[in-house]
C-alpha positions in Angstrom: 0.0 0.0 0.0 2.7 2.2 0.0 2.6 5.9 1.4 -0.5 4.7 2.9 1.2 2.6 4.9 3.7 5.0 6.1 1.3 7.3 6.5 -0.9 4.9 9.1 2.3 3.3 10.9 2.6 7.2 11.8 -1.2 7.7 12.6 -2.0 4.9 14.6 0.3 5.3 17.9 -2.6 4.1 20.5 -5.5 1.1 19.9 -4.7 -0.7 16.6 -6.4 -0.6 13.4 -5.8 -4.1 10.6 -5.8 -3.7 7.1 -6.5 -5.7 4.5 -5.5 -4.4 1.3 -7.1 -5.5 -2.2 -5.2 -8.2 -2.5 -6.1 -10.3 0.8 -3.0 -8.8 2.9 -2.9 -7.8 6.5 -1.4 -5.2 7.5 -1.2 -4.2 11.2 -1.0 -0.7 12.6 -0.4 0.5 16.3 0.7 -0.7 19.3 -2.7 -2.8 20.3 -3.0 -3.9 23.9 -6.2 -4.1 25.8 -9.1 -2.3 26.6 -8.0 -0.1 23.9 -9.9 0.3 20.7 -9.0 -1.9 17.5 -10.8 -2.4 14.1 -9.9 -4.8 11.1 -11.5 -3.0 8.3 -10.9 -4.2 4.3 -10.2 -1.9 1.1 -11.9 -3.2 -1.7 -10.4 -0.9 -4.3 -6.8 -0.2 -5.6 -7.4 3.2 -5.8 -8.0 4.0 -2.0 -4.4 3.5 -1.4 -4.0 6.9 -3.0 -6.8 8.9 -1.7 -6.9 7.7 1.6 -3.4 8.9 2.2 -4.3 12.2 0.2 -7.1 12.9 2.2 -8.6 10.1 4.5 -11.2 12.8 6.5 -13.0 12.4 3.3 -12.3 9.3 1.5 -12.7 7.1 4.3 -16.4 8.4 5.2 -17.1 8.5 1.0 -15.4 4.6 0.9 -17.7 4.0 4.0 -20.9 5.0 2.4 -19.9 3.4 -1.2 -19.1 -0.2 0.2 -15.5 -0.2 -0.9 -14.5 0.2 2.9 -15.7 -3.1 4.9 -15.4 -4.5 8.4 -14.2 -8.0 9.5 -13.6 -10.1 12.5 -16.6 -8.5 14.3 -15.7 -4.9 14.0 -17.6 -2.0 13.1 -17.5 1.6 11.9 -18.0 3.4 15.5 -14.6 1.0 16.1 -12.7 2.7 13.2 -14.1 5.9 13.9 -13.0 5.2 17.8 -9.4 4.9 16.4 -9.8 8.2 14.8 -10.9 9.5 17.7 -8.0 8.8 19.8 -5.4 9.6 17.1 -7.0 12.5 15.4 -4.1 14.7 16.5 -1.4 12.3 15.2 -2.9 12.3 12.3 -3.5 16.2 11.3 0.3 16.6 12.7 1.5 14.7 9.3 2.9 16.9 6.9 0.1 16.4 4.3 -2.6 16.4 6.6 -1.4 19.9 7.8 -0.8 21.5 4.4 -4.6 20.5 3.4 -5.9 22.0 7.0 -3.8 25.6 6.5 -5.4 25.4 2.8 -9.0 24.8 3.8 -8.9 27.6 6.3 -7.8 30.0 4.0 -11.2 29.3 1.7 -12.9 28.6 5.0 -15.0 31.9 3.7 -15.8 30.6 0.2 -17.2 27.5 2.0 -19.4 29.9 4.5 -20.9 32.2 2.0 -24.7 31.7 3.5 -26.7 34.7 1.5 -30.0 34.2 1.8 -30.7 31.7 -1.4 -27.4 29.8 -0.3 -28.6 29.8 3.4 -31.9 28.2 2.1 -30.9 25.8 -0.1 -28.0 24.5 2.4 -30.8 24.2 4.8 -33.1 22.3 2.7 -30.3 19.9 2.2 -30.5 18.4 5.6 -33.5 19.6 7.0 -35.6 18.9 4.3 -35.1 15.4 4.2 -38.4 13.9 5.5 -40.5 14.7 9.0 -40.6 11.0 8.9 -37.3 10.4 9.1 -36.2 12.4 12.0 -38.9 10.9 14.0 -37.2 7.9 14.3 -34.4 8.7 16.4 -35.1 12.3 17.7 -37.2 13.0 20.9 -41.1 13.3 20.7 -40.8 17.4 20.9 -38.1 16.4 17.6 -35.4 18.4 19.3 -32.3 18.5 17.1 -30.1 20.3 19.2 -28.0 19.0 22.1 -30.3 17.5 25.2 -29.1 18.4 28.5 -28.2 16.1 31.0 -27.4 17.4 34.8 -29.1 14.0 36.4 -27.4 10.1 35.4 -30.2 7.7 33.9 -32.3 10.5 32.2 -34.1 9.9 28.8 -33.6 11.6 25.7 -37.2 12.9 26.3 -36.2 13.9 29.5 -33.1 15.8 28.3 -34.5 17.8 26.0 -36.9 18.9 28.5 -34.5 20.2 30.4 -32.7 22.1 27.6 -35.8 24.1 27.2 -36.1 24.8 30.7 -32.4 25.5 31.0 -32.7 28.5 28.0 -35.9 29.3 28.5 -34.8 30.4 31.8 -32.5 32.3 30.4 -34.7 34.5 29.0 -36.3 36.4 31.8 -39.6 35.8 30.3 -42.9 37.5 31.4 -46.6 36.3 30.3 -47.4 38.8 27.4 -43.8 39.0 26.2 -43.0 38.9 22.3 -40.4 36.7 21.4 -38.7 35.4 17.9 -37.4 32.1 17.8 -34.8 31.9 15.3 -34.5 28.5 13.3 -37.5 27.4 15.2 -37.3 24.3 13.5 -40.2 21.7 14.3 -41.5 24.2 17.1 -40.9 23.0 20.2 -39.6 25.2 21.6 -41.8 28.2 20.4 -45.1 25.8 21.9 -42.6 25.1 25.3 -42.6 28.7 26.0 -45.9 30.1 25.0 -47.8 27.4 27.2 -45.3 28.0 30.4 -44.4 31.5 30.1 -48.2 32.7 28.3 -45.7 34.3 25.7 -46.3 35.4 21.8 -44.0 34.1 20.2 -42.8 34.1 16.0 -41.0 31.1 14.8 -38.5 31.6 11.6 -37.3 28.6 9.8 -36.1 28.2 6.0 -37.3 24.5 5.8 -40.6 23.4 4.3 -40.6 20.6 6.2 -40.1 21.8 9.7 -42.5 24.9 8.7 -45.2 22.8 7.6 -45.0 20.4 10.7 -44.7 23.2 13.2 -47.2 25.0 12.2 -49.8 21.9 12.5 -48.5 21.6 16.0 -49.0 24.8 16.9 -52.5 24.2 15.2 -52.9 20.9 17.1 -52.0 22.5 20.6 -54.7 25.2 20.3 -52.1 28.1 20.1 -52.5 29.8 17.2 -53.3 33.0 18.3 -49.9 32.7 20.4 -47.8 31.3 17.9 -46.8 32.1 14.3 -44.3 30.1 12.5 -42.6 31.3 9.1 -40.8 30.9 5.9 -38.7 33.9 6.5 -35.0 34.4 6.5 -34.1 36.2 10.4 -32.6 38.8 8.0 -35.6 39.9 6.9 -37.7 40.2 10.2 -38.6 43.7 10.8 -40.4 44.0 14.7 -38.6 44.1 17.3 -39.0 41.5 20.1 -38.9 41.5 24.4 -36.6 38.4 23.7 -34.9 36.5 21.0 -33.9 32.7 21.3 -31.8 31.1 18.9 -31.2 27.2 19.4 -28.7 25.1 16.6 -29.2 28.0 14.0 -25.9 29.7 14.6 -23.9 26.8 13.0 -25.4 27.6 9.7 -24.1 31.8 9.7 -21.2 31.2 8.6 -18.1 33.1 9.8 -18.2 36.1 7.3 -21.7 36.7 8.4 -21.2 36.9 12.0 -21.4 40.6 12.4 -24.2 40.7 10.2 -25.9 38.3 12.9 -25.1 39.7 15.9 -26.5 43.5 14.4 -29.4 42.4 13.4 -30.3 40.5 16.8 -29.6 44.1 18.4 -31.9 45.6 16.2 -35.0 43.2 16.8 -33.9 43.8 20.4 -35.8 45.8 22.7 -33.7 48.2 25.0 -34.4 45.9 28.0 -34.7 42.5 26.2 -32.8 39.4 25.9 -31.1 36.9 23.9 -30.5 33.6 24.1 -27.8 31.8 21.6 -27.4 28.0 21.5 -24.6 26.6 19.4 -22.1 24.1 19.2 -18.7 25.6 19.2 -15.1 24.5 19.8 -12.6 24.8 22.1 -9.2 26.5 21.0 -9.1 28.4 18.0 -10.8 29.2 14.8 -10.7 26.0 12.6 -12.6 24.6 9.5 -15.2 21.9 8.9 -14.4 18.8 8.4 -14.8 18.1 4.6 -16.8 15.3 4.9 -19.5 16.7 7.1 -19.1 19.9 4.9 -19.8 17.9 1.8 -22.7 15.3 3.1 -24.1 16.5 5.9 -24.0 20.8 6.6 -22.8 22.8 3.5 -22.3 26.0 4.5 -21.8 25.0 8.3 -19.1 25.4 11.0 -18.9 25.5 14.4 -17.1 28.5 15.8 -14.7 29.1 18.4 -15.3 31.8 21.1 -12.9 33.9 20.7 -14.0 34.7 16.9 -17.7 34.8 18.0 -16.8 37.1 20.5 -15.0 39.7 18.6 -18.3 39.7 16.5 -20.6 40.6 19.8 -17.9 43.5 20.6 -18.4 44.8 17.3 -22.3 44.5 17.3 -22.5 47.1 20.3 -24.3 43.9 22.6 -23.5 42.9 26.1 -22.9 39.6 27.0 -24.0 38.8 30.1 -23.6 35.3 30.7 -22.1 32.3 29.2 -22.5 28.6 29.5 -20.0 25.7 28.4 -22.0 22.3 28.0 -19.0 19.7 27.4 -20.4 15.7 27.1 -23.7 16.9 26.9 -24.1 16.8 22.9 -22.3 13.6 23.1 -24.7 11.5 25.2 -27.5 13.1 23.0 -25.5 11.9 20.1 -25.1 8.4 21.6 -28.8 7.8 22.0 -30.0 9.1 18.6 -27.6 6.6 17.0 -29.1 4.4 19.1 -32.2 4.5 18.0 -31.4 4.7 14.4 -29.9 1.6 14.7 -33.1 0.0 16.0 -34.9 2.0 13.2 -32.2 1.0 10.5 -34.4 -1.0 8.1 -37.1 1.7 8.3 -34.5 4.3 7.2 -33.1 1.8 4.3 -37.0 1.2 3.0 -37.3 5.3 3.1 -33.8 6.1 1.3 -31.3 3.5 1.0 -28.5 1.1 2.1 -25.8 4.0 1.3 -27.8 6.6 3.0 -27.6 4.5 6.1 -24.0 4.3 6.4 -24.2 8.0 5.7 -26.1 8.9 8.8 -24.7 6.7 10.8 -21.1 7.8 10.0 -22.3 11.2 10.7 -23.6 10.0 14.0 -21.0 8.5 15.5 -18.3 11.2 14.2 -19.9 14.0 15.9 -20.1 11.7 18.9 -16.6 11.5 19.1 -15.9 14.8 18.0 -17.8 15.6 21.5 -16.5 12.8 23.6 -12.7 12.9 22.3 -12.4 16.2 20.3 -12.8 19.6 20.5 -16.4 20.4 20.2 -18.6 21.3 22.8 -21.4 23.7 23.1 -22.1 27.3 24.2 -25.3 29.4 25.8 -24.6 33.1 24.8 -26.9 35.6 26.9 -26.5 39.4 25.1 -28.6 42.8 26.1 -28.5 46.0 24.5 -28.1 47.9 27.5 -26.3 47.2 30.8 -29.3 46.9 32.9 -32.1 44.6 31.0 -31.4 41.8 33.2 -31.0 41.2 37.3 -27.8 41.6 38.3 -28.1 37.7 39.9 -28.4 34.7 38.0 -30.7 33.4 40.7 -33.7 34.7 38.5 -32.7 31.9 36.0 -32.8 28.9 38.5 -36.1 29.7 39.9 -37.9 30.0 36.7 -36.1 26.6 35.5 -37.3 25.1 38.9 -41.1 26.1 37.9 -41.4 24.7 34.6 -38.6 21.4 34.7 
């Protein structure tokens, strides 16, 4: 296998990873030892000796999916992508691997160009998929954002309960206050705070899917002179609101559109209102999608680090006044949707396909990792307009989450 080989004697320096190459070879990688994790996976193909080593991120998802990348002697994907995991910093230290990394962050801009058709139609991609899809692994409220898990031996249902307690806590919310929900989604958590907080409350989303569903909910929980859910780009929202919430949306800005984001929430801002942001993010500094989720899963997404989202807010003119670091909460949500995929797998197969299944579940189990093992974790950003909109104690938040959890 050549440079490949090279490349993964290099790679592999903890767990152990078999290879056997087109020709019926092993070839073993790492140190091994136990309780440590191992995979014997098999490369169908000739050709993967070449891109794998060029630029494995991506190949080894795309051979994955296409059935030219295999698993023997019991192992699986989630153990390949456990090797990864553990060795992901070995591997972007190689010389090649670094070179492609410095590249894609200098076109990191190009791949984050969200203007309103682009933000759409990169929405659409992965949200638009079917309602019936995502109700096999998500929650019953379909919340597709990181659950929150303070308590051991909670349910996902549970979980995401808690997340909307947690933010809508956050919020300082009063019965009769108006409040936009950006990237609404299937509208839970527009119908979780108008029935405990006796809020109005608009819901934006650029999904037919979600828009269609959440506004039969809304229908279907008697709400709909509380709630109105939208087609409608945040951009292009002209009121202004007592509090804006925005929950999994802020992945999808894109970097060059940060400021852009961060004005216009302090224009639909009252002076003594509040916002609430909810994104995944990651810790150090600013970095790239990976190309394979960038090319299958979220065009147009990334997940920011602090520091650059931060320097946006400071530009906007916004306090911040609070902020929140969830660390192994996303990966625990993670862990139980892929678990229920898996039980679902032959539905999802009937719906789409066998290719579409090794999709998601590669996507799955990557972002696990990336939460258990990696970098990412998630942030709660709390911005005013003006010094004073909030108490000065956070003790507000805890007994309004006490109330509704």
């Amino acid at each position: 296998m050549g440079p490949l080989s090279t490349m993964l004697e290099k790679f592999v320096q903890y767990g152990q990873m078999t290879v056997i190459d087109a020709a019926g070879k092993r070839h073993v990688f790492g140190p091994g030892g136990d309780d440590v994790p191992k995979a014997t996976l098999r490369l169908h193909d000739k050709k993967l000796y070449r891109t794998l080593f060029l630029n494995p991120e991506l190949k080894a998802g795309e051979a994955y999916m296409d059935g030219t990348l295999t698993f023997e002697d019991g192992s699986t994907i989630r153990d390949l992508l456990g090797i990864f995991a553990h060795n992901r910093t070995t591997l972007r230290r190689l010389p090649m691997q670094k070179a492609l990394k410095k590249w894609l962050k200098k076109i990191r801009r190009f791949h984050q160009r969200n203007q309103t058709d682009a933000s759409r139609k990169n929405v659409q991609h992965h949200y638009d998929l079917s309602n019936d899809f995502y109700r096999l692994f998500l929650d019953e409220d379909l919340q597709y954002s990181c659950g929150y898990w303070p308590r051991d031996g909670m349910s996902l249902e549970e979980a995401q309960i808690a997340k909307k307690a947690h933010i809508a806590a956050k919020l300082n919310l009063k019965p009769d206050m108006k409040v936009l929900d950006i990237g609404c989604g299937w509208g839970g958590m527009a119908i979780f705070i108008a029935q405990n907080f006796n809020c109005e409350v608009v819901g934006v989303t650029l999904s037919d899917e979600q828009h269609a569903m959440a506004r039969a909910r809304v229908k279907k929980a008697g709400l709909e002179d509380k709630i109105d859910i939208r087609i409608q780009d945040y951009r292009h929202v002209d009121e202004t609101f007592d509090a804006v919430v925005s929950v999994g949306m802020f992945e999808h800005v894109g970097i060059a559109h940060y400021l852009e984001y961060f004005s216009k929430i302090r224009d639909l801002l009252t002076d003594d209102g509040a916002a609430l942001i909810h994104s995944i993010g990651r810790k150090g500094g600013p970095g790239t999608t990976g190309a394979w989720i960038r090319k299958y899963i979220f065009p147009g997404g990334y997940s920011p680090a602090l520091s650059e989202t931060f320097a946006e807010i400071e530009k906007a003119g916004l306090w911040v006044t609070d902020c929140e670091i969830w660390r192994l909460h996303y990966a625990e949500t993670l862990k139980e949707w892929e678990k229920r995929f898996q039980a679902n797998r032959d539905k999802v197969a009937d719906m789409f396909d066998e290719r579409f299944c090794r999709m998601w579940e590669f996507y799955l189990i990557v972002s696990e990792y990336s939460f258990r093992h990696g970098k990412h974790m998630n942030f709660q950003i709390q911005l005013s307009k003006t010094v004073n909109a909030l108490p000065l104690s956070r003790d507000y938040m805890i007994e309004a989450e006490r109330k509704i959890s």
